[in-house]
Steps between C-alpha positions, in 0.01 A plus 500: 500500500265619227193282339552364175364774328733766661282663807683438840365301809369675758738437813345357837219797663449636163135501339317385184326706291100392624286353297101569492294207375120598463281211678256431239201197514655387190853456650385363790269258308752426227800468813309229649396308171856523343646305831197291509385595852094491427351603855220705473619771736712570194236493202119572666452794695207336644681217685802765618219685659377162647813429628569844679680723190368763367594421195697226278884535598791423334708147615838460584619349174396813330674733728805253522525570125512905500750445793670356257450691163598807708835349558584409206381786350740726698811264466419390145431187252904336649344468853403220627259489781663232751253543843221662564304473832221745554150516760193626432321769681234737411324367213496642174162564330422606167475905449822551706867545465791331611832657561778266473864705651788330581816514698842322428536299802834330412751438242735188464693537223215419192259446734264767605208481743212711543292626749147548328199634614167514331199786649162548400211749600477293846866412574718275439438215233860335493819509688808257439835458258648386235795420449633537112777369267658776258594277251667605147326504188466149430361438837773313656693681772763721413757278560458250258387762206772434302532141514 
């Protein structure tokens, strides 16, 4: 099988190229305001520090979208993200990096899921899947491309 623009899938153990996303105040800031998620542990420094963070941190919304962007980066604009379940862990705070790598966890047929991991400068931010649809170039699946 081979993505709509002509690179092959990875088969089941193989990796992803990785990804690093530079944690800046802005994205984190910007993350948070874009999904509409306005706690201050996100925004003010001042109330993080209140609240026991050394810092403002980045929510899950945020890093639920560069979970995703990474996939579909890889697999291209045909695939269509279908699941994605990740947890949080070490936060991510502005000045850091995260490293998003990835391991085919299982293929069936079109379907392709995921294994994705997410580390900063004090562990792990984000574990989980996702499971993706390799559709053709219109967007529908493969199958029904030429009706």
């Amino acid at each position: 099988m081979t993505h709509a623009d002509s690179r092959p899938v990875p088969g089941v153990g193989e990796r992803l190229p990785p990804l690093e996303i530079p944690v800046t105040r802005t994205l984190i800031v910007a993350g948070a305001i874009a999904s509409r998620d306005f706690q201050d542990v996100h925004h003010d420094p001042e109330a993080a520090r209140r609240k026991g963070s050394p810092d403002i941190f980045m929510n899950i919304l945020t890093t639920n979208g560069l979970v995703g962007r990474y996939i579909t980066d890889h697999f291209g604009p045909a695939a269509m993200l279908r699941r994605v379940a990740i947890r949080l862990g070490a936060p991510n705070h502005p000045g850091d990096t995260m490293l998003l790598t990835g391991t085919i966890e299982e293929r069936d047929g079109d379907t392709v899921t995921v294994r994705v991991v997410g580390t900063n400068g004090i562990g792990r931010h984000v574990t989980g899947t996702v499971t993706v649809a390799l559709t053709g170039e219109s967007g529908r699946p493969p199958e029904m491309e030429a009706a």
